[in-house]
C-alpha positions as CSV (number, residue, x, y, z in Angstrom):
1,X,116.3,224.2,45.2
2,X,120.0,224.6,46.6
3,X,122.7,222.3,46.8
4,X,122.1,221.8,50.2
5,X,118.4,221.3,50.3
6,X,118.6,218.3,48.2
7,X,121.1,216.4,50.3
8,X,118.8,216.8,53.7
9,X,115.7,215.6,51.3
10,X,118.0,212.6,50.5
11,X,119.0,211.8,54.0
12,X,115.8,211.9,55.1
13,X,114.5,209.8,52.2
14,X,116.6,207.2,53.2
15,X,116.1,207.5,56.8
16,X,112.4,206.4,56.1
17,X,113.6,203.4,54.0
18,X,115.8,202.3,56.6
19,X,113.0,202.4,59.4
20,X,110.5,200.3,56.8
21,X,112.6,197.6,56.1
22,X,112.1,195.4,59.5
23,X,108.2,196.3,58.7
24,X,109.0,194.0,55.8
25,X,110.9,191.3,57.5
26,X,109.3,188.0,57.6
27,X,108.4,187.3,61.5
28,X,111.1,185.1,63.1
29,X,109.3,181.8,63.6
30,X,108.0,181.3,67.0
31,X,110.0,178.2,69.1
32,X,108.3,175.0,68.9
33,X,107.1,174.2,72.3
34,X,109.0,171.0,73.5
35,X,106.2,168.5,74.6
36,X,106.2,167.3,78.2
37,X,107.4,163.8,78.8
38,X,105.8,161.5,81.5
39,X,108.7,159.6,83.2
40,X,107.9,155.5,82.8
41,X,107.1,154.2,86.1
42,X,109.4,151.9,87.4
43,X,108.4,148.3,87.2
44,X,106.6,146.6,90.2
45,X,108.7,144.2,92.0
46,X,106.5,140.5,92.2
47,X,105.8,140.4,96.2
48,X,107.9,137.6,97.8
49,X,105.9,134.6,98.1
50,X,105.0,133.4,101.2
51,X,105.1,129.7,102.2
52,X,102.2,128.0,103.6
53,X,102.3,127.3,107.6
54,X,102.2,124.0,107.3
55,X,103.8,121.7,104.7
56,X,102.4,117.6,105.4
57,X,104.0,114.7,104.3
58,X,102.9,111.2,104.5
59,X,105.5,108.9,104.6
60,X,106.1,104.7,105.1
61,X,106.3,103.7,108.4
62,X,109.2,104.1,110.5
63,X,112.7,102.3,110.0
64,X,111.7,103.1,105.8
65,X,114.1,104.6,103.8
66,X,111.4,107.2,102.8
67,X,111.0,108.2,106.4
68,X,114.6,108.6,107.5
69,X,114.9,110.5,104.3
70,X,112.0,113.1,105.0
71,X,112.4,113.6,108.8
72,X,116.0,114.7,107.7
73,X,114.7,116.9,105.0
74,X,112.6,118.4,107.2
75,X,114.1,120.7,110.0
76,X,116.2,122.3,106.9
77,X,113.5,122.8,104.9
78,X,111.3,124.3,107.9
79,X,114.7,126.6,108.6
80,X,114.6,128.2,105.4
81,X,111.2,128.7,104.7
82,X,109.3,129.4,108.1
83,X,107.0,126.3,107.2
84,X,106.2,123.6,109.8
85,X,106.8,120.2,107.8
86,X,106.0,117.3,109.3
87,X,106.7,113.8,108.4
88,X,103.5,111.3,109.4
89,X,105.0,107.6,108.7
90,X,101.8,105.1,107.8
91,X,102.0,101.6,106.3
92,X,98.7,101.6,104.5
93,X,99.6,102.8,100.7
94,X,95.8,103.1,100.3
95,X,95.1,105.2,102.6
96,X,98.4,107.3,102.0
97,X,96.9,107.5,98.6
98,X,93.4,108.6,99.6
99,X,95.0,111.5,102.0
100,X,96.6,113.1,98.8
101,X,93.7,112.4,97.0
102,X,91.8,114.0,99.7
103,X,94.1,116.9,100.3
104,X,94.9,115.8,103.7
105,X,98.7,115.9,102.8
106,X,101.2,117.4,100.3
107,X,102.7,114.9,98.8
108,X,103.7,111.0,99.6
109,X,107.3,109.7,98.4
110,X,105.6,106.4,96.7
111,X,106.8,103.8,94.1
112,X,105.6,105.2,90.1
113,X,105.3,101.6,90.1
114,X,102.6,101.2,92.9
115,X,101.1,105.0,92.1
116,X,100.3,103.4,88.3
117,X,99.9,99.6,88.8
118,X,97.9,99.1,91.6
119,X,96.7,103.2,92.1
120,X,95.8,103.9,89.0
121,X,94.6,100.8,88.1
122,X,92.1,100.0,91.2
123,X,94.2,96.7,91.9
124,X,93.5,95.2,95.4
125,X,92.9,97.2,98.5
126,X,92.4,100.4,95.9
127,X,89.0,98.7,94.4
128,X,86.6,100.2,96.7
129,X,84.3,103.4,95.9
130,X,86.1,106.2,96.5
131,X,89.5,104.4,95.9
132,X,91.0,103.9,92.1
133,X,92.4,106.1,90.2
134,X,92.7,110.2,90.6
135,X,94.8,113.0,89.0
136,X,97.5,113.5,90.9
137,X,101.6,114.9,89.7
138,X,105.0,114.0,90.7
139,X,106.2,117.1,92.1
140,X,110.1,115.7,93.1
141,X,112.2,112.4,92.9
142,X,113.2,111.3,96.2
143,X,115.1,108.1,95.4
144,X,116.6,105.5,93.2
145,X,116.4,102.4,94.8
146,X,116.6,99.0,94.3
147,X,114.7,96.1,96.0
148,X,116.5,92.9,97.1
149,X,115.3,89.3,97.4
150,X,117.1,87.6,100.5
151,X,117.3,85.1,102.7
152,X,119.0,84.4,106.5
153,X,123.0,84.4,105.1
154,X,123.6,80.2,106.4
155,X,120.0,79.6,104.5
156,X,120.3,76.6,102.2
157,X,118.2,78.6,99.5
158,X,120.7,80.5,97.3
159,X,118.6,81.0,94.4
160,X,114.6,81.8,93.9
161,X,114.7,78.6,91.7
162,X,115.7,76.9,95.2
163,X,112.5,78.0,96.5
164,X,110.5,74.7,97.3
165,X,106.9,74.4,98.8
166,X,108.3,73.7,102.4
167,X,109.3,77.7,102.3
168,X,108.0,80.3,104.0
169,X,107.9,83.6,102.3
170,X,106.8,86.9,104.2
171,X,103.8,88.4,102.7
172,X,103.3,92.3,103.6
173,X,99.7,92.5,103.7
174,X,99.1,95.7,101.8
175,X,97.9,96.4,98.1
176,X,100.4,95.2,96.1
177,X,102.2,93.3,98.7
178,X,101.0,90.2,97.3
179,X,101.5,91.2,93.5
180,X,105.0,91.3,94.6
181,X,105.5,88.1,96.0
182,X,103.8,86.8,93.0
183,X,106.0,88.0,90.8
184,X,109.6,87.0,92.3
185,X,108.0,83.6,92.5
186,X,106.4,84.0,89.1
187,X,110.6,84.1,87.8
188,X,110.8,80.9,90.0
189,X,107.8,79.5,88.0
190,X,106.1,78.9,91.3
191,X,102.6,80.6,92.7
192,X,101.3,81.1,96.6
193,X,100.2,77.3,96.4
194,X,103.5,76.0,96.1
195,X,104.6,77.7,99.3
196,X,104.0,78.7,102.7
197,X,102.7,82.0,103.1
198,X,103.3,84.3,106.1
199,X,101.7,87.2,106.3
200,X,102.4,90.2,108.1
201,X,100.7,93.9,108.3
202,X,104.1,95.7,109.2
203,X,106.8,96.8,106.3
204,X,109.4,96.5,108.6
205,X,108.5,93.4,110.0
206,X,108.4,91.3,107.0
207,X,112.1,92.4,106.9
208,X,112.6,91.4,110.2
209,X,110.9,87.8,110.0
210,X,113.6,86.2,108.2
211,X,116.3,86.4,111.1
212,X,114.1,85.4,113.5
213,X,113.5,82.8,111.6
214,X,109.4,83.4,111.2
215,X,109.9,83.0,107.3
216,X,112.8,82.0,104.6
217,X,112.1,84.2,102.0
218,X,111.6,88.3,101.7
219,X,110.7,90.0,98.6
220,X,110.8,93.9,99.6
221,X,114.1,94.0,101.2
222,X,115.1,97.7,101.0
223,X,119.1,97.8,100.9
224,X,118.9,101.2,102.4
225,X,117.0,101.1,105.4
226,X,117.8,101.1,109.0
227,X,116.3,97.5,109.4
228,X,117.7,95.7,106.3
229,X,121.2,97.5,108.3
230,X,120.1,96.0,111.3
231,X,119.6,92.5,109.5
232,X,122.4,92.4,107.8
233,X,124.9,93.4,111.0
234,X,122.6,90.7,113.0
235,X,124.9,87.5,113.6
236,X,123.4,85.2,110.6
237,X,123.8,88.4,108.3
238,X,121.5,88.3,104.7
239,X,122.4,86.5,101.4
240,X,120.6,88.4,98.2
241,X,119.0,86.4,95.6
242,X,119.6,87.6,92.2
243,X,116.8,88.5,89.7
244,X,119.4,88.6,87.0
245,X,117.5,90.1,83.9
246,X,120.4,89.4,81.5
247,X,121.1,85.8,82.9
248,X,117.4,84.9,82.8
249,X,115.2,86.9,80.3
250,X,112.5,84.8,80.0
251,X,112.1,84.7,84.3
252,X,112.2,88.9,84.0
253,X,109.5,88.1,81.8
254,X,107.0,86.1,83.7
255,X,107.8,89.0,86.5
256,X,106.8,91.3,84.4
257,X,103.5,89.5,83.6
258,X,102.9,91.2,87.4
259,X,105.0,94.2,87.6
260,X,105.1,95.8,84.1
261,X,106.0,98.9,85.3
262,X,109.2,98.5,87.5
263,X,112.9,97.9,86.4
264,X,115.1,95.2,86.9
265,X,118.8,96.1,87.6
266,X,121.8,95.7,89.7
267,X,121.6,97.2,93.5
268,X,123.9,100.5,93.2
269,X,123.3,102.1,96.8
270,X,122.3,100.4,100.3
271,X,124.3,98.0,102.8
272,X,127.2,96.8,101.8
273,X,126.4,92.8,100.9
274,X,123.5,93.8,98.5
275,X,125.8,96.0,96.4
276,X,125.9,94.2,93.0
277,X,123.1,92.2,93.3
278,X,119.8,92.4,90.9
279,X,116.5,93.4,92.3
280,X,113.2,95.0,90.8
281,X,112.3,98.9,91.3
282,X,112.8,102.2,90.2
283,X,112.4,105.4,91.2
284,X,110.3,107.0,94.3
285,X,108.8,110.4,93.7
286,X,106.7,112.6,95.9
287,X,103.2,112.2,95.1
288,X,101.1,115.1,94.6
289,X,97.4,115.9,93.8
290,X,97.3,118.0,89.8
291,X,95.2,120.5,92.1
292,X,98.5,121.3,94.5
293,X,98.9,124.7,94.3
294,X,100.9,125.3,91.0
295,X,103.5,128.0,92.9
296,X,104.0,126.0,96.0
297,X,104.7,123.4,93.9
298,X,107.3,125.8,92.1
299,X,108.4,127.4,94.7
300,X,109.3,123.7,96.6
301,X,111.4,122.9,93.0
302,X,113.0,126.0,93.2
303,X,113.9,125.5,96.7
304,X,115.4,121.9,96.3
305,X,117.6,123.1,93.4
306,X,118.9,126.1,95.2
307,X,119.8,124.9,98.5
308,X,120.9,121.3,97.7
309,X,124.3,121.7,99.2
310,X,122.5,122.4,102.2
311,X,120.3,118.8,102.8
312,X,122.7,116.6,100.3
313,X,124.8,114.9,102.9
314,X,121.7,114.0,105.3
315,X,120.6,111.0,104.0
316,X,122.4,108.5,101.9
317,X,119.3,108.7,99.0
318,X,119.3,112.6,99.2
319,X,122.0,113.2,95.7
320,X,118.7,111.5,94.6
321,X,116.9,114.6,94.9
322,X,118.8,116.8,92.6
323,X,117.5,117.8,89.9
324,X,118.8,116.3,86.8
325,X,117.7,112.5,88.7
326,X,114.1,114.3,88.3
327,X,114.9,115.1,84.8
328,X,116.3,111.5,83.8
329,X,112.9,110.0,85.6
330,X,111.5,112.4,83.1
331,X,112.4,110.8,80.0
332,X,110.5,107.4,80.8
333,X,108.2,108.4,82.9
334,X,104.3,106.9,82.6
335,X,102.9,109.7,85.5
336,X,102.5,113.0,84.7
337,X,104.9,115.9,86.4
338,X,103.0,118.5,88.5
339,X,102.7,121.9,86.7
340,X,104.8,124.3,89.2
341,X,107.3,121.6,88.0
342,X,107.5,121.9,84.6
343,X,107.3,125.7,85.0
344,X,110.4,125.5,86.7
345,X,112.1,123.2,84.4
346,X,111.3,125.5,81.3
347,X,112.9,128.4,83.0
348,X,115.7,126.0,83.4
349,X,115.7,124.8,79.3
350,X,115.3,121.8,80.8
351,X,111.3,120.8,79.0
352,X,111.2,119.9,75.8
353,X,108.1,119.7,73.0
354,X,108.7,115.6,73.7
355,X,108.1,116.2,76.9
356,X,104.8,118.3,76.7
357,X,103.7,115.1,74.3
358,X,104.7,112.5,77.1
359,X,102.7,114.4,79.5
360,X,99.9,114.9,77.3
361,X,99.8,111.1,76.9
362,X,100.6,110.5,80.5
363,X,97.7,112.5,81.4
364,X,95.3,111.0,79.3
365,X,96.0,107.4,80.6
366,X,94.8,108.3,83.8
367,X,91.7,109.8,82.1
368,X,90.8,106.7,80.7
369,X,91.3,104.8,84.0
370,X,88.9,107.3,85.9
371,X,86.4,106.8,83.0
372,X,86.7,103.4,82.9
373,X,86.5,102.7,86.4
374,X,83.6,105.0,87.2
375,X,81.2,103.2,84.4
376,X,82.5,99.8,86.0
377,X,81.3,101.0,89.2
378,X,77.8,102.2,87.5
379,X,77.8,98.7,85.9
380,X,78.4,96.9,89.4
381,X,75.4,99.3,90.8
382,X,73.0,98.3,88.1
383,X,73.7,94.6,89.1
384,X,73.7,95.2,92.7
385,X,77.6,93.9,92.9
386,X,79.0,95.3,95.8
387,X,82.1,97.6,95.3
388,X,84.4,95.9,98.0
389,X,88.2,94.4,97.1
390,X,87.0,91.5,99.4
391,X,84.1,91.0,97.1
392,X,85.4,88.4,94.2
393,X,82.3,89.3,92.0
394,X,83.7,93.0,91.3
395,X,86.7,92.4,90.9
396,X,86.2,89.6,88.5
397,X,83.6,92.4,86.6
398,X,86.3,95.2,86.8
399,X,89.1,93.3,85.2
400,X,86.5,92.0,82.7
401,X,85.6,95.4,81.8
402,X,89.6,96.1,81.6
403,X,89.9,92.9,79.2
404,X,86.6,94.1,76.9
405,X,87.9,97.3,76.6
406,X,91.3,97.2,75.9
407,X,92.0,99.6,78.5
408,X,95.9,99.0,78.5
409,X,98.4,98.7,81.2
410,X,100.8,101.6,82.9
411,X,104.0,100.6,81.7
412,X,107.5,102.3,80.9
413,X,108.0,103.5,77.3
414,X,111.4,105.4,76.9
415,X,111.1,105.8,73.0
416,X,109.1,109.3,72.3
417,X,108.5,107.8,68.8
418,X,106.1,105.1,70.5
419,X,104.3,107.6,72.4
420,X,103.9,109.4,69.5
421,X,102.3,106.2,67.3
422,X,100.1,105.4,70.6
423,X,98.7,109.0,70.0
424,X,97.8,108.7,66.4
């Protein structure tokens, strides 16, 4: 075989190995498929809650400090939020009581006081059947406000110890009116026998009674209401007399064989000669039922804290509504807080685990009272006693049952640490 021969047997030998190595090449890996993502859907926004038509309030009569203050909440409130609110003044405490109860009305701007000590605890005009007490929630604080003892400003009487059984003290004939009286003469150590009662079924006009000169003596003055301004600009003007706690503990005492649950202090706000002076009273809040609807009652928080500016300068009790005077009445309250409250408050950091214990306790007080005074009623059925406030037999049985049971009294407790020993 030439020369030549060879070399084209050679070149074609390698053309062959050059065609058979991709044969032999491992495949190039096939491109991993890149998976198909499903785009998050965007977050639904919460619908915009819508306010009730109607908002109802139930407030004291007319020429109160309660009413002036709600009829100027009111038309800014019913501005912002499309609602209709309207204020209804009524005198009767009862039967403001029994409309919340009821669900006739929203709330009632109402003494803790008179809510726990006469409410709560079926005391006078609250004894009947389908009176006592009920679950209800404090849903806002409307006021701090001291009461005021006074008398005509040229009266001889210039202390409650001058007080003698030829004076007349006005008597406001609602539950509780005379549990008042009792008590201011209770720090005199006098009762109703040793003086001349005059009663009258008007809040206003047992104010007004002492300058025209109908009675000496008025235990509910309210230093920031349009009558007490009206009495005191009148030409006789108003002397206050003091219920000096510090001055005279033992007489705070006696009082608060009658009121346990109310302060005494010095009068901070109202017409101008009862500034300084001591009084009995507290807070008001608006009253609630616990089955209010939990985001109106939210919703109404909300609204109070975020448009304060807006209603502050109405009303001379309206920095009362702010916020952190809810939160102080929080730390020694005996009533329970309405639960679109406290929601609002712990998105706020303002609830604490001592206050989830106070209401807890708070709650459970008012249990005890409905238990307690539904098997007093049963009791009075089985002895055919009539269930009447008039009726002397059932209240004498429902205070014994109070006494045998050691059912105790609504009274302020600031110190968690006794709440907590009460629970034990």
């Amino acid at each position: 075989m030439t020369r030549k021969v060879w070399l084209v047997f050679l070149i074609m030998a390698l053309v062959v190995v050059m065609l058979g190595i991709p044969a032999c090449a491992k495949p190039a890996p096939e491109p991993i498929p890149t998976p198909e993502t499903t785009p998050e859907p965007e977050p639904t926004p919460e619908p915009a809650f819508e306010w009730p038509n109607e908002f109802r309030i139930a407030s004291s009569a007319i020429g109160s400090g309660d009413h002036a203050q709600m009829s100027a909440l009111a038309p800014v409130l019913e501005q912002s939020t499309g609602m209709k609110v309207r204020v209804v003044p009524e005198d009767s405490i009862p039967m403001k009581a029994r409309w919340i109860r009821e669900g006739l009305f929203d709330g009632t701007p109402q003494s803790p006081g008179e809510i726990a000590s006469m409410c709560m605890e079926a005391k006078g005009g609250y004894a009947t059947r389908d009176g006592g007490p009920y679950q209800g929630r404090v849903a806002a604080h409307v006021y701090w406000q001291i009461f005021g003892v006074y008398v005509r400003g040229d009266s001889p009487i210039k202390s409650v110890y001058d007080i003698t059984s030829d004076t007349r003290v006005a008597l406001w004939t609602v539950p509780g009116g005379d549990t008042i009286v009792d008590a201011v003469l209770a720090w005199a150590n006098l009762t109703r026998d040793d003086v001349i009662i005059v009663p009258t079924g008007s809040y206003p006009a047992q104010m007004r009674m002492i300058p025209e000169m109908k009675a000496d003596v008025c235990c509910v003055g309210f230093p920031s209401s349009s009558v007490v301004m009206e009495v005191e600009a009148g030409p006789h003007g108003v002397r206050w007399l003091d219920l000096n706690a510090e001055e005279d503990p033992e007489g705070a005492a006696r009082f608060h064989e009658f009121l346990p649950a109310h302060v005494i202090g010095p009068i901070t706000s109202g017409v101008e000669s009862s500034i300084g002076h001591w009084g009995w009273g507290g807070s008001s809040v608006l009253w609630t039922r616990a089955e209010e609807d939990p985001e109106l009652m939210y919703q109404i928080t909300k609204w109070l804290d975020e448009n304060y500016d807006s209603y502050k300068d109405l009303h001379s009790l309206m920095p009362d509504m702010q916020m952190t005077e809810l939160r102080k009445f929080m730390d020694c309250t005996y009533l329970p807080i309405h639960e679109g409250v406290i929601r609002y408050f712990k998105e706020k950091g303002m609830w604490t685990a001592d206050d989830d214990i106070r209401q807890e306790f708070n709650v459970g007080m008012i249990d005890t009272y409905i238990t307690a005074y539904q098997d007093a009623m049963t009791l009075a059925d089985e002895q055919g006693i009539k269930i009447d406030p008039e009726n002397e037999e059932w209240i004498a049985l429902w205070a014994d049952y109070k006494k045998t049971n050691n059912i105790p009294v609504f009274r302020i407790i600031s110190d968690i640490n006794e709440i907590k020993a009460l629970m034990e």
